[in-house]
C-alpha positions as CSV (number, residue, x, y, z in Angstrom):
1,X,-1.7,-1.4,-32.0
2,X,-5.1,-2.0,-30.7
3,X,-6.9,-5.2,-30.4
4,X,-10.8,-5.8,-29.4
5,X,-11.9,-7.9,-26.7
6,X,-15.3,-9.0,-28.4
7,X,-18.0,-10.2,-25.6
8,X,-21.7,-10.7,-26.4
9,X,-22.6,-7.7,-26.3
10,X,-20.6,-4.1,-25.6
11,X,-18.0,-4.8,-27.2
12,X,-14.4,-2.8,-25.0
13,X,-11.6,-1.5,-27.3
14,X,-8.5,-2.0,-25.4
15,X,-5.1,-0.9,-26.6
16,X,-2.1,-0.4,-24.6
17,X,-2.9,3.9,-24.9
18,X,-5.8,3.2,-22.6
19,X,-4.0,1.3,-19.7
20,X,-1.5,4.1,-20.1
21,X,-3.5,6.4,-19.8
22,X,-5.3,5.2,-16.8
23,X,-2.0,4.8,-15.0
24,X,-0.8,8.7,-15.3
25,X,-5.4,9.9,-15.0
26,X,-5.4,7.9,-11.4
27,X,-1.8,9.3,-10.6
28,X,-3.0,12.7,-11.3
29,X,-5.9,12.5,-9.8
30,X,-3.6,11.2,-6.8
31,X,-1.2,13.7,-6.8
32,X,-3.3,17.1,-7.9
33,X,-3.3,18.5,-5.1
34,X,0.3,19.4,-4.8
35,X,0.2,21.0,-7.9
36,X,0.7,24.5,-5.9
37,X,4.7,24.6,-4.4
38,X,7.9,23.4,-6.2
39,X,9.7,20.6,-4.2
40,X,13.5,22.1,-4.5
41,X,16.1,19.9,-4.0
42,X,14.2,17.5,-2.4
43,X,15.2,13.6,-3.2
44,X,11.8,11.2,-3.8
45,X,11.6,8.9,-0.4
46,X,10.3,5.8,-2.7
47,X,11.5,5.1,-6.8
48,X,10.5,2.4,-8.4
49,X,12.4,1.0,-11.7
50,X,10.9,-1.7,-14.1
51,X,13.4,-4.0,-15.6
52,X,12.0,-6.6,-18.3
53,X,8.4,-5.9,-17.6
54,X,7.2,-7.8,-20.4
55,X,9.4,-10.8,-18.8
56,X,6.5,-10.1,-15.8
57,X,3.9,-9.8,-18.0
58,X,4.1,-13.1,-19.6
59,X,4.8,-14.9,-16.0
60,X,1.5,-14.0,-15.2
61,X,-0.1,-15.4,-18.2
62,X,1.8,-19.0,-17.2
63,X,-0.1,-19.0,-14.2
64,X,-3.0,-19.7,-16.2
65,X,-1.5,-22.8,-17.6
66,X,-3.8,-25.8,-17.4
67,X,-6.6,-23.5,-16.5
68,X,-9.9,-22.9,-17.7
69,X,-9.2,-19.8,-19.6
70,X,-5.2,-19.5,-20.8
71,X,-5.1,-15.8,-19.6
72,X,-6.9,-13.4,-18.0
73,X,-8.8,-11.6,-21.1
74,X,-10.1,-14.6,-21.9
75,X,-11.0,-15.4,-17.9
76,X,-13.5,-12.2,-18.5
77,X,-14.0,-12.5,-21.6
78,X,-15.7,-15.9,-20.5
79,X,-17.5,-14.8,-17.4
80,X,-19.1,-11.8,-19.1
81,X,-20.7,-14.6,-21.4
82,X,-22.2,-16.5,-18.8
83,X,-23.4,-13.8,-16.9
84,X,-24.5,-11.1,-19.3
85,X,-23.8,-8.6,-16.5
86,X,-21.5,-5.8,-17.5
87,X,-22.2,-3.9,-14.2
88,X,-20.8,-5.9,-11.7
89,X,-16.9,-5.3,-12.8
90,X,-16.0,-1.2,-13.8
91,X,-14.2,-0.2,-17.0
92,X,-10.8,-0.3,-15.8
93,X,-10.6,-3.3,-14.1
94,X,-11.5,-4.5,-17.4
95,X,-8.9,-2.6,-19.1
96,X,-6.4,-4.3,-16.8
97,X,-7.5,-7.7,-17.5
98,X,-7.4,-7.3,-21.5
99,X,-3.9,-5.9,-21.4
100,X,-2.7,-9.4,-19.6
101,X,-3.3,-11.3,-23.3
102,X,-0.6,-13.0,-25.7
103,X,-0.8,-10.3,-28.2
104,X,-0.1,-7.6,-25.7
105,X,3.3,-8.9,-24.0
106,X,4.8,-6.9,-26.5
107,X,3.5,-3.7,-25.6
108,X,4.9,-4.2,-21.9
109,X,8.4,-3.2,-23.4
110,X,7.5,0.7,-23.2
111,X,7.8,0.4,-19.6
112,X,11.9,-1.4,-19.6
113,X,13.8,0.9,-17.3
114,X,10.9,3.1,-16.6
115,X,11.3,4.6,-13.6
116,X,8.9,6.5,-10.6
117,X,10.0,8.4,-8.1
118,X,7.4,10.0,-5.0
119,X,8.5,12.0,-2.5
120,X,6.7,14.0,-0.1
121,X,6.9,18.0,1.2
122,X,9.3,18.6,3.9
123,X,6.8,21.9,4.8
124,X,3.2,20.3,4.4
125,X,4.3,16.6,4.1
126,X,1.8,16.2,0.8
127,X,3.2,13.8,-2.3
128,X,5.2,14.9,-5.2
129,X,5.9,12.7,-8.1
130,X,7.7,12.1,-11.2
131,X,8.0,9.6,-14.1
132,X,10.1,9.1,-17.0
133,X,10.6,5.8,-19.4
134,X,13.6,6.0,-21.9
135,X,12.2,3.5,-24.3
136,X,9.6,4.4,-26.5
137,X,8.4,3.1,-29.5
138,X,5.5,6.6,-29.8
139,X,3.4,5.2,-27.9
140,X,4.0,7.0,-25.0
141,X,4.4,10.5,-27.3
142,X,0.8,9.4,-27.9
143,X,-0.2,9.4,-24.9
144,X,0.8,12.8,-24.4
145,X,-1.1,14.3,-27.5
146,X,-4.0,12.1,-26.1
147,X,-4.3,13.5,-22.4
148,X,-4.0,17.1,-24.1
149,X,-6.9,17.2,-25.8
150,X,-8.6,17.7,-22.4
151,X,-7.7,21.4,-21.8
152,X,-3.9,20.9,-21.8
153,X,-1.1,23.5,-23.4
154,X,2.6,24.6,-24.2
155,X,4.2,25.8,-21.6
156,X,7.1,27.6,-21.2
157,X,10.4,25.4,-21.8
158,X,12.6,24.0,-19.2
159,X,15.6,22.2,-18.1
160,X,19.0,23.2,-20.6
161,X,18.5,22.3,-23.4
162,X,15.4,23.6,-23.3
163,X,12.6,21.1,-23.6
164,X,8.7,22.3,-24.1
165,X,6.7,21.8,-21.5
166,X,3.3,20.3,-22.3
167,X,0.1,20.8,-19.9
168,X,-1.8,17.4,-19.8
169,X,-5.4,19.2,-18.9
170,X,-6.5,22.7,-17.5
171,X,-4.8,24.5,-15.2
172,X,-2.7,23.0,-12.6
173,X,-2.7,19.4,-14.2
174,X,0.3,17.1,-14.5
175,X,2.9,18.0,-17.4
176,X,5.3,16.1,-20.0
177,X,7.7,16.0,-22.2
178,X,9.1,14.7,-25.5
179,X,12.9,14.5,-25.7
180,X,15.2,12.2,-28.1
181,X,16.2,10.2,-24.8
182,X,12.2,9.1,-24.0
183,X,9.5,10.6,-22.2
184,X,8.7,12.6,-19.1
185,X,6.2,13.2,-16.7
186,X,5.3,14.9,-13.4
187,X,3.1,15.9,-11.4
188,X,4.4,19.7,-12.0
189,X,7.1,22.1,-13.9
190,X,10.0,21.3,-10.7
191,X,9.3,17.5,-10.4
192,X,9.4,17.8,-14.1
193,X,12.8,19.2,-14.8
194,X,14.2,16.5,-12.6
195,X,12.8,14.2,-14.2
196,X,14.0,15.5,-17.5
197,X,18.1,15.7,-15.4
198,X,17.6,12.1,-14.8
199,X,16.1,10.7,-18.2
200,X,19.1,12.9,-19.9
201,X,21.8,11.1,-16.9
202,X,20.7,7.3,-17.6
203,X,21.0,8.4,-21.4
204,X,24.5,9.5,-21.1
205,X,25.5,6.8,-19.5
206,X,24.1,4.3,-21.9
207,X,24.4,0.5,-20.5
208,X,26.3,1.4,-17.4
209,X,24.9,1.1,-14.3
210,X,23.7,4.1,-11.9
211,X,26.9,4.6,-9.8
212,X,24.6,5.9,-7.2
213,X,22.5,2.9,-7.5
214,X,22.7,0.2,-4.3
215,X,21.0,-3.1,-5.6
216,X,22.4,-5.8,-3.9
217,X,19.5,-8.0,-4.8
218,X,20.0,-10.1,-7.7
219,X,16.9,-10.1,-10.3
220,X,15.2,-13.7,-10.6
221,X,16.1,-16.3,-13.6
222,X,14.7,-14.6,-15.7
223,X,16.5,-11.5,-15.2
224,X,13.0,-9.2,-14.7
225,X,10.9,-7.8,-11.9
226,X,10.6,-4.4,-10.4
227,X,13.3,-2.6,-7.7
228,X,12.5,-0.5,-5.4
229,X,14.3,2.0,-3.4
230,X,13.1,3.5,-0.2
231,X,15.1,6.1,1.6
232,X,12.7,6.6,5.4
233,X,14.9,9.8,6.2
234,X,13.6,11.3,3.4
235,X,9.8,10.9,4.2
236,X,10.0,13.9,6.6
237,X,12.8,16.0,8.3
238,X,13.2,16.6,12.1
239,X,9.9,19.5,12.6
240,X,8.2,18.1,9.7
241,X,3.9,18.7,9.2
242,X,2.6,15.6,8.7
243,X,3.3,13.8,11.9
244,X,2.7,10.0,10.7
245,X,6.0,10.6,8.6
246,X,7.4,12.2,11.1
247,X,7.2,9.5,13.7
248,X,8.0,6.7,10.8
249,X,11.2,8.6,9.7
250,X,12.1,8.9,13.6
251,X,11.9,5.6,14.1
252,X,14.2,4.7,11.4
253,X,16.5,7.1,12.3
254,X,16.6,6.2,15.9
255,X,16.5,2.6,15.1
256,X,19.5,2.6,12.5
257,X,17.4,2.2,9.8
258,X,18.6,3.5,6.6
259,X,18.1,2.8,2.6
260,X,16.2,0.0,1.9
261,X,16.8,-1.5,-1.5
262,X,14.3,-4.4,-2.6
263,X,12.9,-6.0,-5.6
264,X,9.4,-7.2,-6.4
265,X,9.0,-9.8,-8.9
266,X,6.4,-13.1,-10.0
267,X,9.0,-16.3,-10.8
268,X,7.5,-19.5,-11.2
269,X,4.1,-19.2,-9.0
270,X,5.0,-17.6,-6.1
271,X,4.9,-14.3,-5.8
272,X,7.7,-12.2,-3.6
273,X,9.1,-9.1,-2.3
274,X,12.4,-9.2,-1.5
275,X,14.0,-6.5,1.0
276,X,17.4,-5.7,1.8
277,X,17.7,-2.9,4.7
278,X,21.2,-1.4,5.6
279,X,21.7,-0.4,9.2
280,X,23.5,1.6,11.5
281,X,25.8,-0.6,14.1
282,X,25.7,1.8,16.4
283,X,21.9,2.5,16.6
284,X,20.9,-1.7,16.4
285,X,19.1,-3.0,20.0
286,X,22.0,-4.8,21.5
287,X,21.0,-8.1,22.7
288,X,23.5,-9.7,25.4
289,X,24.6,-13.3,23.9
290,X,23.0,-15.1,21.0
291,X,20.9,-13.2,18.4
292,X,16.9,-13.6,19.3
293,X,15.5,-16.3,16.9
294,X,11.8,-17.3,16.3
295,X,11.0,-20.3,17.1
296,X,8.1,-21.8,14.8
297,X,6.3,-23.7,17.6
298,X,5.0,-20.3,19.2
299,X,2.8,-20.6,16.6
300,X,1.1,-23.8,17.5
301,X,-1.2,-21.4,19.7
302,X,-2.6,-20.2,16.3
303,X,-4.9,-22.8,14.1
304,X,-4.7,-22.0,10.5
305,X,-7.9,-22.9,9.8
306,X,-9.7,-19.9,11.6
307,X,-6.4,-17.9,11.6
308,X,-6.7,-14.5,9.6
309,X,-3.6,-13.1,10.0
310,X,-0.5,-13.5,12.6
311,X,2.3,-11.4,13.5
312,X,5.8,-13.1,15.5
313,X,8.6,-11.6,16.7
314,X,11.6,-12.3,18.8
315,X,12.9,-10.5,21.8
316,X,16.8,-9.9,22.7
317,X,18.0,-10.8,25.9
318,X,19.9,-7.8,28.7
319,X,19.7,-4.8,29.9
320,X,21.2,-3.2,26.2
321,X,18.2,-4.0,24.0
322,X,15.0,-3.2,26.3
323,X,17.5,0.4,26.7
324,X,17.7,0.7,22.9
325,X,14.2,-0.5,22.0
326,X,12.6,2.1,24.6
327,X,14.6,5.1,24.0
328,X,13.3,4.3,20.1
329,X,9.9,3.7,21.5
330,X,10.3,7.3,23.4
331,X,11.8,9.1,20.6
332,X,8.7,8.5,18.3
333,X,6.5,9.3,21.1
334,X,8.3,12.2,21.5
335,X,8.4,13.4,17.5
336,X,4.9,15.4,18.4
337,X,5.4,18.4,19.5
338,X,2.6,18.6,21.7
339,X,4.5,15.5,24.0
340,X,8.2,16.9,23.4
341,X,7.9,17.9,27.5
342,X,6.2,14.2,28.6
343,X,8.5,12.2,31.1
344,X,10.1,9.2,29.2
345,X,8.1,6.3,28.3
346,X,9.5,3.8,30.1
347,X,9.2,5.9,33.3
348,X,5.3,6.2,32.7
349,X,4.6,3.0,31.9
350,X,6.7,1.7,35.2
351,X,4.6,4.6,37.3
352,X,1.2,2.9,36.0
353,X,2.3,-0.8,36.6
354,X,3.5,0.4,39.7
355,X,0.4,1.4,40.8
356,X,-1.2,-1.9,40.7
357,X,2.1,-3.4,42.5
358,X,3.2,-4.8,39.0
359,X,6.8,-4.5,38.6
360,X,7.6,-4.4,35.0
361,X,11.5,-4.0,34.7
362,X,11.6,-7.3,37.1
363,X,8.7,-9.7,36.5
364,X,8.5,-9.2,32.6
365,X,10.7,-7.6,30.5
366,X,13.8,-10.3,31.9
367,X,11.9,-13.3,30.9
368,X,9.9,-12.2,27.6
369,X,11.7,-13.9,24.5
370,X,8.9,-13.1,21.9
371,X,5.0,-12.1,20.9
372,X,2.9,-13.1,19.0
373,X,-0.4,-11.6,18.2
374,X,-2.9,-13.5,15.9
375,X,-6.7,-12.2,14.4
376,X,-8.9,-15.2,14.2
377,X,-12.2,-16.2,12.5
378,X,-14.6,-18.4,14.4
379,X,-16.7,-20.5,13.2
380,X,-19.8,-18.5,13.9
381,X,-18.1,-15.6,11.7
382,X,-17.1,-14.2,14.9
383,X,-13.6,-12.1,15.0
384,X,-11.2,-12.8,18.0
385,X,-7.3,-12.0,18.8
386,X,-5.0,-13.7,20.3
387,X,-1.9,-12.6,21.7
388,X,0.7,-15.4,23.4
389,X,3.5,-13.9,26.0
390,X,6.8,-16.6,25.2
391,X,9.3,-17.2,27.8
392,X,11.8,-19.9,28.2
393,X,10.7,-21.9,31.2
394,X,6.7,-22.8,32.3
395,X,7.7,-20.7,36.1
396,X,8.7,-17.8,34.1
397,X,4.9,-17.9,32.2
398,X,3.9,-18.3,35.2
399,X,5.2,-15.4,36.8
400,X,3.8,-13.4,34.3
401,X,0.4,-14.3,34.5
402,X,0.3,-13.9,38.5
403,X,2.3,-11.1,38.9
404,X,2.0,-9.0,35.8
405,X,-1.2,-10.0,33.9
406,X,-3.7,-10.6,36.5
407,X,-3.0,-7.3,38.9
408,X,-3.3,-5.2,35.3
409,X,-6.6,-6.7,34.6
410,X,-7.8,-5.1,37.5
411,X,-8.2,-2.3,35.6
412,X,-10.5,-4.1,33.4
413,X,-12.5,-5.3,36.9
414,X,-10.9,-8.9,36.0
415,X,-8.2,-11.0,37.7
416,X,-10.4,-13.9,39.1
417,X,-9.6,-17.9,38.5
418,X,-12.5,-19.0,36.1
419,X,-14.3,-21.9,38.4
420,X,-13.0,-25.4,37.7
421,X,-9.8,-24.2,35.4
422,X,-6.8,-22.3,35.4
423,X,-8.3,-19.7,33.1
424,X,-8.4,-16.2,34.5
425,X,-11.3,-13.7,33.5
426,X,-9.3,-10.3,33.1
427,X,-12.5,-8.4,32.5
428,X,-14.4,-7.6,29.1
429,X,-13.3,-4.9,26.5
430,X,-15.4,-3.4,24.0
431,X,-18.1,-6.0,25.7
432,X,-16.2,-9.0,24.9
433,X,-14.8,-10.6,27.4
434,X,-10.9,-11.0,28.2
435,X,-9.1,-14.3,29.4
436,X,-5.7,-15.7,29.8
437,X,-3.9,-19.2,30.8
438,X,-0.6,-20.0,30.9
439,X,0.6,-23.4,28.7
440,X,4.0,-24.5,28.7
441,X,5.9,-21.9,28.7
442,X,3.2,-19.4,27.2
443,X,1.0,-16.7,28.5
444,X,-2.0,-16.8,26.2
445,X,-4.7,-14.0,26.2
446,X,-7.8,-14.6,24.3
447,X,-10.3,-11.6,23.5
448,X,-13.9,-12.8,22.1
449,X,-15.8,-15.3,23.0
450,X,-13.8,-18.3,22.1
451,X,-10.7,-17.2,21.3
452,X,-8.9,-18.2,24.3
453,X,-10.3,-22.0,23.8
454,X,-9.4,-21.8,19.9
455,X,-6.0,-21.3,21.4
456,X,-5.7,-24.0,23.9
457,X,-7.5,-26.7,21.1
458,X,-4.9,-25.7,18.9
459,X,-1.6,-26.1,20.5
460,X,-3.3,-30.5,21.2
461,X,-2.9,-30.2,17.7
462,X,0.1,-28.6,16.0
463,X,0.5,-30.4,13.1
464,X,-2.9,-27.9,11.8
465,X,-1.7,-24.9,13.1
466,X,0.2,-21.9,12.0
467,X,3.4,-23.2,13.4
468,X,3.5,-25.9,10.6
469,X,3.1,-23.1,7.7
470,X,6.1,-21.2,9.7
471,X,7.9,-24.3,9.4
472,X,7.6,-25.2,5.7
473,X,8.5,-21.8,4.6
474,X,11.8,-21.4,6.3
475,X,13.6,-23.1,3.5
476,X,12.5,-19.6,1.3
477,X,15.2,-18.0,4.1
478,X,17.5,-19.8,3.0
479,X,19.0,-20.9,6.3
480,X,19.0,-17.5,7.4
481,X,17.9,-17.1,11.0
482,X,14.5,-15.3,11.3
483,X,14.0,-12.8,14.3
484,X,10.6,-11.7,12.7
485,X,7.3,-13.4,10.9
486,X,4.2,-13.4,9.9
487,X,1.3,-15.3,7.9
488,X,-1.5,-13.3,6.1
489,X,-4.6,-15.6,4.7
490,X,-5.6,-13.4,2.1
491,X,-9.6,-13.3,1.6
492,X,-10.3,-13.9,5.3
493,X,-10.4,-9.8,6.4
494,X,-13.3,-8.4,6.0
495,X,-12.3,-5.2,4.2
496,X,-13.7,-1.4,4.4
497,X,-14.2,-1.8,0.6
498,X,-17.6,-0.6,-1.2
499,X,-19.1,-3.9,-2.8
500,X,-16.9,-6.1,-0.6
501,X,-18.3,-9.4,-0.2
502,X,-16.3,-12.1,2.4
503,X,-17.9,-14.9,0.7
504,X,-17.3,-14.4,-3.2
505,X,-15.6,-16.7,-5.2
506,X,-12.0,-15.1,-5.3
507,X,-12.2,-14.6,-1.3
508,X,-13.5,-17.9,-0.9
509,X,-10.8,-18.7,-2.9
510,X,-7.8,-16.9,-1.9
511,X,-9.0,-18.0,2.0
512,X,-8.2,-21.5,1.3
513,X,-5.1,-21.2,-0.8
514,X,-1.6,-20.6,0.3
515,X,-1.1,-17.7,3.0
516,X,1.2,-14.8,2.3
517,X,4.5,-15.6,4.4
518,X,6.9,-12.7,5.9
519,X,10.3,-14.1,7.2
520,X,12.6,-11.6,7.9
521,X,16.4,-11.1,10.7
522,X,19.3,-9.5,10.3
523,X,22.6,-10.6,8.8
524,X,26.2,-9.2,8.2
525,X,24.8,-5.5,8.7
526,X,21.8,-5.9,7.0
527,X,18.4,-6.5,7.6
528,X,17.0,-8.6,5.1
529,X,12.6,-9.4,4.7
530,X,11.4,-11.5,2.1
531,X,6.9,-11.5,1.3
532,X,6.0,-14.7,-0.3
533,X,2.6,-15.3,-1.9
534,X,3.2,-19.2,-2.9
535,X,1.2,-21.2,-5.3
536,X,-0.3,-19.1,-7.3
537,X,-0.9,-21.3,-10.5
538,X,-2.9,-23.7,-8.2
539,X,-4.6,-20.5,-6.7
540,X,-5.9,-19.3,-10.7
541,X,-7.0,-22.9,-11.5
542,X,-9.3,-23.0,-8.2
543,X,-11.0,-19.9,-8.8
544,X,-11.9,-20.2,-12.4
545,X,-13.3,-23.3,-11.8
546,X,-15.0,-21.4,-9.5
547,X,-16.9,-18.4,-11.8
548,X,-19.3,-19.2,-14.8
549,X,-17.5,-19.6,-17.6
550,X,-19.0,-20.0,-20.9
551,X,-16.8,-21.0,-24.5
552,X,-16.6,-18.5,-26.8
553,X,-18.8,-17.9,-29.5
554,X,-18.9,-20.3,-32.6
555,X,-17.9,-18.6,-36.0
């Protein structure tokens, strides 16, 4: 099938070949250079599996109901008319858009049950990858005779029953494979002949369900969406290259971390991401008595109007979690090489506090119940951060700020009583300055000019503040107690992107919709995270009203 997306002038054929085909061009182009070493018997750290993704696709067309434009070919389709610029928006973005159209829901069915798997080198720590997708109508087949026009070959056959191998460009490019059970591809000949294993295993096994398969996430009412598996132990063994992996798969080791199942899915107009971790018992930071809970009003420090993003978490109570939590801490610290001999890291950081007669394991760690650390906008354009110190009782903020805070500012030349408040200047980093002030039962510390008084304005008036955004999305827990959060305004962060502009319409946009909301605690064994981006329909209506839009030509 191809259809064409006629505009006023340069007309773009898209079919579902070309959106194909850009998926496995940028993966290649990804994943080339590991074209060189076969992986072994090395499992994929992340897989990805599509279930019903034509379900997804035509979820995302609803959102458009009510709209200006019913989808989102038409949504270019139209803005292209008003503006007569083709420049401003590349080729595949465009692709993307047409492929989100009535008449190409269809299509999305090549993908049911696909599945991608990446998984990185235990030697150099660079990506492998591998793809296979047991429905195909020839579309797919297609594909493959497509991408070889471009230098690509037979190669010699793998797997038993031998399949052919077939070259998808020169030398070194990504191969694939026809079989009667669907189609294959990788990033080599290795990855390859897994990939054929597993496309042959989910064949023989018809409609029954992976036995090695954890999902303990249901799918949504609609029974679609996309799961995910991530495995952290398998991102990089113990001496592994890359040391980012290193450190990530050490902290999941050390902290009990194991596979994480999850599933990412649109329903309704919200968006989510739903995560379901299991843990070690033994490895967990024990906290002595009730489990540490966050409590939504630590947010009333943050006003969502200026707010950008924030980040909460909750804090255990004895001896047994800040033991846990460091010797974690120390372990990743400790996964390069070059600081295996360093004394532990609790023992330096006590020897520095020390020095400025700050005693850590006494004044701070006893009565800290939570953080939270918060990037703010100001009005002036202005960036800021805010980070709040909770304790239970207004003495124990208190104690922070004189006996913790202010001697460590003297490293920063600060720790004086602003004149006529109870603000203290702790110095100036990166020539901004650096205040704190203790409210309630809160140290607050304010970096840029501002920030700090943001803060304090803010927590006279919770009922616009972060706190109440917390609050209205705890019902998405489900009555689940939440040790962790966050709130992410999407549009707000001024992004290293070439052509990024903070004011355009979909920023401007997606800056005063509905925030991106993490909740996330643990619960009989598991850890369990869930990413909500709410909204959404209201979100597409705003910002096509918006853009220029113009009808489409008469007959």
């Amino acid at each position: 099938m191809m259809m064409q997306i006629r505009y006023t002038r340069n007309p773009v054929r898209v079919g579902r070949r070309s959106v194909l085909g850009l998926g496995v061009a940028i993966a290649s182009t990804m994943f080339a250079v590991v074209a060189e070493e076969p992986p072994g018997g090395r499992e994929p750290a992340i897989v990805v599996r599509a279930v019903r993704p034509d379900r997804q696709a035509a979820a995302v067309l609803k959102l458009f109901s009510g709209a200006r434009s019913p989808h989102p070919a038409a949504a270019m389709a139209a803005w292209r008319r008003a503006t007569a610029d083709i420049s401003q928006i590349g080729k595949p973005l465009q692709a993307v858009a047409a492929f989100f159209n009535p008449q190409m829901i269809g299509e999305w069915k090549a993908f049911d049950d696909a599945e991608a798997a990446v998984g990185f080198e235990s030697a150099t720590g660079n990506p492998f990858w591998r793809v296979f997708a047991p429905v195909d109508d020839g579309t797919l087949s297609a594909l493959i005779t497509s991408l070889r026009l471009s230098g690509g070959e037979n190669e010699p056959p793998v797997a038993e029953p031998p399949v052919v191998v077939e070259r998808l460009g020169g030398p070194g490019s990504p191969v694939g494979a026809r079989l009667p059970e669907g189609v294959a591809f990788a990033g080599r000949r290795a990855d390859l002949v897994l990939a054929v294993d597993r496309l042959r295993a989910r064949a023989a096994r018809g409609n029954e369900s992976d036995p090695k398969a954890s999902e303990p996430l249901a799918l949504g009412a609609d029974g679609s969406g996309f799961r995910l598996t991530f495995d952290p132990d398998r991102l990089a063994p113990t001496g592994g290259a890359n040391l980012t992996l290193l450190r990530i798969a050490t902290a999941a080791r050390a902290g009990g971390v194991q596979t994480t199942v999850g599933l990412f899915a649109l329903e309704d107009d919200h968006l989510d991401l739903n995560l379901s971790t299991k843990l070690d018992p033994e490895r967990l930071p024990a906290a002595d008595g009730e489990q540490a809970i966050v409590d939504p009003s630590w947010l009333a420090c943050v006003p969502a109007e200026h707010a950008q993003a924030v980040v909460t978490i909750a804090l255990g109570r004895g001896a047994g979690f800040w033991n846990r939590l460091f010797d974690v801490a120390d372990r990743v610290d400790r996964a390069d090489p070059a600081r295996a001999q360093l004394a532990p890291l609790r023992v330096r950081l006590n020897f520095l506090a020390m020095a400025r007669g700050v005693r850590l394991e006494a004044d701070l760690w006893p009565s800290l119940r939570g953080v939270t650390i918060a990037a703010l906008r100001q009005p002036g354009g202005a960036s800021g951060v805010l980070l709040a110190l909770h304790s239970d009782r207004t003495e124990d903020a208190e104690r922070i700020l004189a006996r913790v805070v202010r001697p460590l500012s003297a490293l920063l030349g600060g720790g004086k009583l602003a004149e006529g408040s109870k603000t203290v200047a702790l110095g100036r980093v990166s020539g901004h300055p650096l205040v704190a002030a203790v409210r309630g039962s809160t140290v607050i510390v304010g970096w840029g000019d501002g920030t700090l008084d943001l803060g304090l304005r803010s927590i006279d008036r919770p009922e616009q503040s972060a706190a109440v955004v917390l609050g209205g999305a705890k019902a998405d827990a489900g009555g689940r107690p939440t040790s962790r959060a966050g709130i992410y305004w999407p549009g707000r962060l001024v992004l290293p992107f070439k052509g990024f502009v903070l004011e355009s319409p979909l920023n401007v946009t997606m800056s005063q919709g509905a925030p991106v909301v993490w909740q996330g605690g643990e619960e009989g064994g598991r850890a369990w995270d869930l990413v909500r981006w709410p909204d959404l329909r209201r979100l597409v209506a705003r910002f096509l009203d918006r853009v220029p839009q113009s009808p489409p030509d008469t007959p």
